[in-house]
BAZA-577595 format. One record per residue (C-alpha): residue number from 1; residue in three letters; z, y, x. Coordinates in pm, 1 decimal. Layout:
! residues N
    n  res        c3        c2        c1
  NUM  ALA         Z         Y         X
...
! end
This chain:
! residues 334
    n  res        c3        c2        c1
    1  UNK    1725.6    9285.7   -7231.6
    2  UNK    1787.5    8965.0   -6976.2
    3  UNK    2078.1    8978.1   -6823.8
    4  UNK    2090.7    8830.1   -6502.1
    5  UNK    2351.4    8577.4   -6340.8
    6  UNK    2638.1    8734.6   -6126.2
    7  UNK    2560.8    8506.8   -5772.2
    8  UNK    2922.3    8560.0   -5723.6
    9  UNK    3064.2    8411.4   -6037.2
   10  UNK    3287.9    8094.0   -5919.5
   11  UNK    3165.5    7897.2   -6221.5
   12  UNK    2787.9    7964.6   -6100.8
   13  UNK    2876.4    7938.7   -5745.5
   14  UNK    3071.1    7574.0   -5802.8
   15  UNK    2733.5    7413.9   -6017.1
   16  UNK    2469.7    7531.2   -5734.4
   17  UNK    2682.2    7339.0   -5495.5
   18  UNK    2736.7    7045.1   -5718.4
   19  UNK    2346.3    7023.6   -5775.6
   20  UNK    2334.2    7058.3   -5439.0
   21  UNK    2570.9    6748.6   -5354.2
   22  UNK    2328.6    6566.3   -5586.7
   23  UNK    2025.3    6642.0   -5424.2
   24  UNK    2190.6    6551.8   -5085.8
   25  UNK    2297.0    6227.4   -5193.6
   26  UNK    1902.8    6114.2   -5299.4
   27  UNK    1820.3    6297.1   -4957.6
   28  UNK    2047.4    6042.1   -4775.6
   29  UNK    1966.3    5746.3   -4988.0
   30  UNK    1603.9    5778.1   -4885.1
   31  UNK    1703.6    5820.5   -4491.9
   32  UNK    1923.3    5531.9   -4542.1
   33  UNK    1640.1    5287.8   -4681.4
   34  UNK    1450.4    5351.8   -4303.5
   35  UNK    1707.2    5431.1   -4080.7
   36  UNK    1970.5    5157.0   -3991.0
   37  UNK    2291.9    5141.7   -3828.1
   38  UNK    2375.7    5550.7   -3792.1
   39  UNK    2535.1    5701.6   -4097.3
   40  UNK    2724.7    5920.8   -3847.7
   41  UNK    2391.5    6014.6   -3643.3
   42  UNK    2272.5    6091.6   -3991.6
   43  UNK    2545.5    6260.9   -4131.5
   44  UNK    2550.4    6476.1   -3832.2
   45  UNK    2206.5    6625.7   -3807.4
   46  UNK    2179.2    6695.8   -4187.7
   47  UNK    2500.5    6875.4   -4099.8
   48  UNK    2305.3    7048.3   -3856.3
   49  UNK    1977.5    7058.8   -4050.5
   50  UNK    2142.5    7237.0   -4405.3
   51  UNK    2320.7    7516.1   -4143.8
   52  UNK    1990.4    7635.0   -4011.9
   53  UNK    2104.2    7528.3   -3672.4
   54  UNK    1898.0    7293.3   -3379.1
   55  UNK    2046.2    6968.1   -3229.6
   56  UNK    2036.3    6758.1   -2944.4
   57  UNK    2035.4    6353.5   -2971.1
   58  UNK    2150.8    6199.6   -2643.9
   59  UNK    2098.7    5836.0   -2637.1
   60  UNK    1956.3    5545.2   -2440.7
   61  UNK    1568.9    5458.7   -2521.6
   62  UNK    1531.8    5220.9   -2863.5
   63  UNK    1819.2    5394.4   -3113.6
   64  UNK    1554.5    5485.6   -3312.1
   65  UNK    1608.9    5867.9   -3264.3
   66  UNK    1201.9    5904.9   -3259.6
   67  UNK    1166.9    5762.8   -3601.9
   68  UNK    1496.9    5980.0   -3747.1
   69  UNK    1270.8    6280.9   -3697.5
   70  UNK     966.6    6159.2   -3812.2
   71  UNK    1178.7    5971.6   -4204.0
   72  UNK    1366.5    6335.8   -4189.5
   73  UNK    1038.5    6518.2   -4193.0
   74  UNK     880.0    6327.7   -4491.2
   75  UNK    1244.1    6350.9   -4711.7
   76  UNK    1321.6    6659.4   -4622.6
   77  UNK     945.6    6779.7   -4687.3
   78  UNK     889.7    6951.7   -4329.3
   79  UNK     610.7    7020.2   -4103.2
   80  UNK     700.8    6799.0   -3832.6
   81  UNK     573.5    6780.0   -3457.1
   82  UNK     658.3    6597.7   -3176.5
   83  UNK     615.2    6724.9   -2756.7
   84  UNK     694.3    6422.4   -2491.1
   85  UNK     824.9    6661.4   -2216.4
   86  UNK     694.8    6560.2   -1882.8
   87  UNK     727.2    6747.7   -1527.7
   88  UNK     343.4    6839.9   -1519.4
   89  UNK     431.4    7064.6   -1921.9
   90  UNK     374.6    7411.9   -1915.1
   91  UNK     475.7    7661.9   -2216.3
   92  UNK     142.7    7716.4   -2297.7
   93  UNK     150.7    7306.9   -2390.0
   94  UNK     443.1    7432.0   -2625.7
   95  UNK     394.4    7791.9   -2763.0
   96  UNK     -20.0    7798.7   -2767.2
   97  UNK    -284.9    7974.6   -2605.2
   98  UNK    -505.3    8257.6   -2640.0
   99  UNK    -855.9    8181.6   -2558.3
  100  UNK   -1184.0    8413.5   -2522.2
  101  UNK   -1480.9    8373.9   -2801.7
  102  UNK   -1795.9    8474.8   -2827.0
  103  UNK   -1884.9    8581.4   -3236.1
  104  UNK   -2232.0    8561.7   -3368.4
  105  UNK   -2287.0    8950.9   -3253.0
  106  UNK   -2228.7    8875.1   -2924.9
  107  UNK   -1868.8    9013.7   -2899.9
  108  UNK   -1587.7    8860.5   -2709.5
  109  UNK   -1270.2    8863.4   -2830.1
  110  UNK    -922.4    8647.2   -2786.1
  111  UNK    -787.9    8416.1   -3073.6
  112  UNK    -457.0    8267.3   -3014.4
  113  UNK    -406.4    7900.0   -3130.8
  114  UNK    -116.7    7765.7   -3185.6
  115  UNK      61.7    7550.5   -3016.6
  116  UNK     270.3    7242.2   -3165.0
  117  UNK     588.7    7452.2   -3207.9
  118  UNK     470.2    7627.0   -3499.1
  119  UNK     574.1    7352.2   -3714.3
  120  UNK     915.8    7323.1   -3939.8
  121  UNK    1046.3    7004.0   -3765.5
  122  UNK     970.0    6984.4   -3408.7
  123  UNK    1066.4    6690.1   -3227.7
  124  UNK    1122.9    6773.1   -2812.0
  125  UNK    1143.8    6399.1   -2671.5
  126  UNK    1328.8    6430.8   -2349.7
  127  UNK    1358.7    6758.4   -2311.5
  128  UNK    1560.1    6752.8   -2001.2
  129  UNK    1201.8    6609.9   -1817.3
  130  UNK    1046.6    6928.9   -1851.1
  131  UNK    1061.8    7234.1   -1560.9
  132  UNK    1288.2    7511.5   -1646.1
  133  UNK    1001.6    7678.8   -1705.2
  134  UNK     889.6    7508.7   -1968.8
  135  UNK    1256.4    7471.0   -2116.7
  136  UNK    1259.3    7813.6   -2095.1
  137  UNK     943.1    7875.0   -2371.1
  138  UNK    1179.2    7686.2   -2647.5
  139  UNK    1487.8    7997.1   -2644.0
  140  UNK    1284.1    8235.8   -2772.6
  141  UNK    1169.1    7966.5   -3043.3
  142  UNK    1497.8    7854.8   -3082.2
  143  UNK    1707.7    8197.9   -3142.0
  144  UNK    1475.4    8413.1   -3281.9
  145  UNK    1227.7    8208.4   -3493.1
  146  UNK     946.9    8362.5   -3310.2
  147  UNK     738.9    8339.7   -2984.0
  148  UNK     575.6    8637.1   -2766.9
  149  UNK     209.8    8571.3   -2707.3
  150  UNK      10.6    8851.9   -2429.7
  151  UNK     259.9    9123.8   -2601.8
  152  UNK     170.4    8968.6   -2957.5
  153  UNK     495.5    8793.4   -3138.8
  154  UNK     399.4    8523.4   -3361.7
  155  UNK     638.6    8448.9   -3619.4
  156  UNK     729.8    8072.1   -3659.9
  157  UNK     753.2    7875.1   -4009.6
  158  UNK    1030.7    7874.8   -4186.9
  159  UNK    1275.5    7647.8   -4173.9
  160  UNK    1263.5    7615.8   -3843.4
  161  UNK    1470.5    7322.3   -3642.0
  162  UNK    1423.0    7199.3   -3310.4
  163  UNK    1557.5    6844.4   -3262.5
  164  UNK    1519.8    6734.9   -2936.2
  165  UNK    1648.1    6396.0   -2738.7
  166  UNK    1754.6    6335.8   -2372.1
  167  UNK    1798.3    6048.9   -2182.4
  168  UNK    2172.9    5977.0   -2039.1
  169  UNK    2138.7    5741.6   -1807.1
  170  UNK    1812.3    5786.8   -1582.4
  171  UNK    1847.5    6139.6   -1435.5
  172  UNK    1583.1    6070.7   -1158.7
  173  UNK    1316.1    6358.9   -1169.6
  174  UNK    1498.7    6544.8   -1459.5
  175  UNK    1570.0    6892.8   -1482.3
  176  UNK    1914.3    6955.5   -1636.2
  177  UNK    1902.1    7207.3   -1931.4
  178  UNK    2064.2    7528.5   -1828.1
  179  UNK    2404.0    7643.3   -2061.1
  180  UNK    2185.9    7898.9   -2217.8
  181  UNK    1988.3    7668.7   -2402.7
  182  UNK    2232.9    7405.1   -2419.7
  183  UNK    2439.5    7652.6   -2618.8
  184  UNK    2173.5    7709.1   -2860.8
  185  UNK    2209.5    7367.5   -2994.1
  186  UNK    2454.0    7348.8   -3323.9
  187  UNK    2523.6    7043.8   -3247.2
  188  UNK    2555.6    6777.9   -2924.9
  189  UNK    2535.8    6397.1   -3116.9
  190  UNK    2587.3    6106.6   -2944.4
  191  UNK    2337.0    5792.3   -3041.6
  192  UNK    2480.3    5450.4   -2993.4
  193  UNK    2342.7    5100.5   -3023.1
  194  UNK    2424.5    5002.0   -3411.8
  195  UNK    2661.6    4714.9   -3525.0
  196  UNK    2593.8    4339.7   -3574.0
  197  UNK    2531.3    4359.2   -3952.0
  198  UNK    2302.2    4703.6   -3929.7
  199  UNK    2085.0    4497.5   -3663.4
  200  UNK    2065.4    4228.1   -3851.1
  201  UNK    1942.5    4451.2   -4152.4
  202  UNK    1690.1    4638.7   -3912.2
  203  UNK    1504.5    4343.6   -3768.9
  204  UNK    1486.8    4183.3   -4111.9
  205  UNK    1327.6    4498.1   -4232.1
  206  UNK    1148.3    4642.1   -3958.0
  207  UNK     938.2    4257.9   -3872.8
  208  UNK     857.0    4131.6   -4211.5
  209  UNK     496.8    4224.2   -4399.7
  210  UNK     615.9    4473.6   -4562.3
  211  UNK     790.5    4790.7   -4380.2
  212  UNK    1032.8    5035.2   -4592.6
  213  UNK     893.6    5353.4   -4574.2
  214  UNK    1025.0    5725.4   -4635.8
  215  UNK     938.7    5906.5   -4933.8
  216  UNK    1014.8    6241.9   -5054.7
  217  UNK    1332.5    6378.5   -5180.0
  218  UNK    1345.3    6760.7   -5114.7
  219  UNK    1103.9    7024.9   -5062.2
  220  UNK    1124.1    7294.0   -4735.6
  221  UNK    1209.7    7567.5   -5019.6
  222  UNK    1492.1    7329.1   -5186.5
  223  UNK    1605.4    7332.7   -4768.4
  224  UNK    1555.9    7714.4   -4762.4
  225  UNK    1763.6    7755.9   -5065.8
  226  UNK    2040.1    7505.7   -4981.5
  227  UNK    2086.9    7698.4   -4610.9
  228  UNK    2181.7    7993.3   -4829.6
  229  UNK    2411.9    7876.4   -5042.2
  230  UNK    2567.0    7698.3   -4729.5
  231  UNK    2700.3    8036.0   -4581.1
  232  UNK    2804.6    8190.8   -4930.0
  233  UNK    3086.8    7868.9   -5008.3
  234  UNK    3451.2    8001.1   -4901.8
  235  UNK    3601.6    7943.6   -4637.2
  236  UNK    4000.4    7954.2   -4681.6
  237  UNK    4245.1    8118.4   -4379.3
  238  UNK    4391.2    7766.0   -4247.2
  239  UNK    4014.3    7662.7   -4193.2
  240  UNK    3978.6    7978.1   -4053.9
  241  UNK    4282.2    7974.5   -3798.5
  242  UNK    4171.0    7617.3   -3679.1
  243  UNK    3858.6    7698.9   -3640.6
  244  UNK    3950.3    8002.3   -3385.4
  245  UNK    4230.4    7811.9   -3261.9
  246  UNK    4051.2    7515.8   -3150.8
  247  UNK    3844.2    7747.9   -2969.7
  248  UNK    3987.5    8004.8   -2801.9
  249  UNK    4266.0    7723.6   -2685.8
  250  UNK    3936.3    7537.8   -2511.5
  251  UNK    3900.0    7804.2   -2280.9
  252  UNK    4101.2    7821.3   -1972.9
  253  UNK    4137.3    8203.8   -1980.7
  254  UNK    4324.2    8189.8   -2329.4
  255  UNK    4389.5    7793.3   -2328.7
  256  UNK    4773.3    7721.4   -2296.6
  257  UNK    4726.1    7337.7   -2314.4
  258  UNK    4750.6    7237.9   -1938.7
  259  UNK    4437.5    7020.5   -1994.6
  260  UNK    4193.3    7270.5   -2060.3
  261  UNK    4377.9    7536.6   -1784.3
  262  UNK    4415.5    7239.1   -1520.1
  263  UNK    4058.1    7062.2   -1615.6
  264  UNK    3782.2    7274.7   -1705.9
  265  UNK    3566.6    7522.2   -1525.0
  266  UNK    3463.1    7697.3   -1816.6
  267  UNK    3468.3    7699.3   -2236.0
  268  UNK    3257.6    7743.4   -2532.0
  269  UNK    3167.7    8137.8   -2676.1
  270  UNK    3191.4    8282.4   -3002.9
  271  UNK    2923.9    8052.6   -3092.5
  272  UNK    3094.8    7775.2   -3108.9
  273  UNK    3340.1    7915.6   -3384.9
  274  UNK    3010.1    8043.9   -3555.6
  275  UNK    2896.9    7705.5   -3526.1
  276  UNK    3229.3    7547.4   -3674.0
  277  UNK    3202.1    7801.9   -3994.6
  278  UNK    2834.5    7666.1   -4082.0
  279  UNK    2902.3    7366.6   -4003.3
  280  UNK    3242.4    7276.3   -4181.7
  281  UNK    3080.7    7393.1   -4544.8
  282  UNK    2783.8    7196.8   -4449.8
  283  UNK    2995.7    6857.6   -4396.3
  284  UNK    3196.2    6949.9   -4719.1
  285  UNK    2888.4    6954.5   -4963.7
  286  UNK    2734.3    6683.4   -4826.6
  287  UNK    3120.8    6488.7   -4874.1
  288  UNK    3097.1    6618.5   -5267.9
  289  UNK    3384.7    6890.5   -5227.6
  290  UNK    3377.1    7235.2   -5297.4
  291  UNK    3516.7    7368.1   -4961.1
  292  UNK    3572.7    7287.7   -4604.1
  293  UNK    3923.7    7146.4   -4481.7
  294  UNK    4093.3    7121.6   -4115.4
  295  UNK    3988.2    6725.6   -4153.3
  296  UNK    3658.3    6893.8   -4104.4
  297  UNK    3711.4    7127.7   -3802.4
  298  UNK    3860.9    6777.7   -3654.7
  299  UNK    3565.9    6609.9   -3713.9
  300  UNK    3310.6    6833.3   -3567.7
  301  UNK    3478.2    6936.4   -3259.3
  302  UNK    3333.4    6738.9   -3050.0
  303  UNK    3012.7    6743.6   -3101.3
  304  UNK    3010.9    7118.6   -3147.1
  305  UNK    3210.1    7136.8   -2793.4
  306  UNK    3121.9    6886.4   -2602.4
  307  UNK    2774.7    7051.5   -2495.0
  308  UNK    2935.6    7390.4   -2442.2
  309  UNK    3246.8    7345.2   -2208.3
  310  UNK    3253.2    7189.6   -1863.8
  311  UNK    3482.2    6972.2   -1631.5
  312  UNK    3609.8    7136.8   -1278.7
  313  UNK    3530.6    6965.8    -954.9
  314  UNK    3867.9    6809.3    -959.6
  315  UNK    3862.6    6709.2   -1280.4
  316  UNK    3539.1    6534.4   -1209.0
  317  UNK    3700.3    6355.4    -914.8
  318  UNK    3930.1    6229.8   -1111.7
  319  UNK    3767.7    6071.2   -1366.2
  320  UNK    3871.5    6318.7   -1651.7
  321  UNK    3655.8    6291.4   -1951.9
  322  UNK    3570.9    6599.0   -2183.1
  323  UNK    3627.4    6349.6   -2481.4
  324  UNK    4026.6    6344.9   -2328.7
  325  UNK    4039.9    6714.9   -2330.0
  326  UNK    3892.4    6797.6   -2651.2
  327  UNK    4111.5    6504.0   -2799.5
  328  UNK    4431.4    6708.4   -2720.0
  329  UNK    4251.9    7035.0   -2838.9
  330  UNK    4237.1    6839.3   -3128.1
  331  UNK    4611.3    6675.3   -3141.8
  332  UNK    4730.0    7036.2   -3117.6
  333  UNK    4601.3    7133.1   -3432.7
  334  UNK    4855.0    6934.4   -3580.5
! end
């Protein structure tokens, strides 16, 4: 008789997540050899990427947030897809389509084809250009890992990650997203122009003959597999108590900081802390440790808050920044 590994034996549980940490390391060696300048950006969405969650890149055009998809797609061994959101979109552009047939009897009948969204990777460029509408057709996507065709739900790939960009600075016929879909995104990452040395790097590689290009380090079921062992690593009670700390003190019902009571209209939901969990063990493995710490809460506060609380009038008017308020959320975790 075979007798079958306990999945909850420590000693099992601590050599799937060094493997793991292995496997991550080639996975970020290969994204490093295209992608130049961003080890945070990086960092960040295979944060977002290994807990199952979606993320939004905001950054100015050029940052190379187009080809991150794309060189995360080929390592990462994902069906990718890309939508340029425009005004003129409509779901059916997204989801798919049924259309009417004629067979060789001379029946009619509907067959529904797809739209690009049934992929495993699916890059939304500037989302935030889209109608409502149309931003509308990716919550279903997004939160259940399905879409509702004529009455008919289609189930979508899985993985499934939406990764979608926006624009900061020319707001000019753009439709904000609303909080409901804002909130679906794990994470809210910041792109920024890269320093001196990873330009220089970048145009010497990017302008010569020969281009580096992407290859291979994981497959979509290595992904599948590593998204699960993600939510079974421990998370220990000071972890815990910063996690729920942090956010039940960034809303201005429960917040006793004067910053988040005087300064913002409203905070982030129990997602947010659901967000921190996955999150935390996801930054942990791909640091080589074993378990999350409070240096990790700290480190992906903002970007888990950032997208999911918002300034007062006041506070607008007077030039408050949600970077100042979630920095003393943060300096009162001690």
């Amino acid at each position: 008789m075979v007798e079958v590994a306990d999945p909850t034996d420590p000693n099992i549980l601590v050599a799937e997540v060094e493997a793991l940490g292995t496997r991550l390391a080639r996975v970020r060696a290969a994204v490093g050899r295209v992608i130049f300048g961003q080890p945070e950006v990086v960092e960040q969405v295979l944060i977002t990427i290994l807990s199952g969650g979606h993320v939004l890149l905001v950054g100015v055009p050029g940052l190379g947030k187009t080809r991150l998809v794309e060189t995360l797609g080929t390592v990462l061994g994902l069906d990718e897809s890309r939508v340029q959101f425009t005004p003129d979109l409509m779901p059916a552009d997204i989801l798919g389509s049924e259309v009417l047939e004629e067979g060789a009897d001379g029946r009619r009948a509907f067959r529904f084809i797809k739209g690009p969204v049934f992929c495993q990777l699916l890059m939304a460029d500037e989302i935030n250009r889209a109608s409502p509408r149309t931003q509308s057709a990716l919550l279903q996507a997004m939160q259940e890992r399905k879409v509702a065709i004529a009455g008919q739900a289609h189930p979508l790939p899985a993985p499934f990650h939406v990764l979608a960009t926006q624009n900061p600075i020319e707001q000019e016929g753009t439709y904000p997203l609303p909080e409901a879909q804002l909130d679906r995104f794990l994470l809210e990452i910041e792109v920024t122009y890269p320093d001196e040395a990873a330009e220089r790097a970048m145009l010497l590689a990017t302008t010569g003959s020969a281009e580096a290009r992407a290859e291979p380090a994981m497959t979509a079921a290595e992904l599948l597999a590593a998204q699960a062992l993600i939510r079974r690593i421990p998370v220990g009670e000071q972890v815990l108590d910063a996690i729920l700390k942090l956010v039940r003190g960034a809303r201005p019902e429960t917040g006793t900081l004067p910053a988040v009571r005087q300064h913002l209209a409203w905070g982030p939901g129990p997602r947010a802390a659901q967000a921190l969990m996955l999150a935390t063990r996801a930054r942990a493995v791909l640091d080589g440790r074993l378990a999350p710490s409070v240096e990790d809460v700290l480190a992906l506060a903002e970007p888990v808050l950032r997208h999911r609380m918002a300034l007062n009038f006041s506070a607008r008017a007077d030039g408050v920044k949600l970077a100042d308020v979630i920095g003393a959320l943060k300096a009162s975790l001690g």
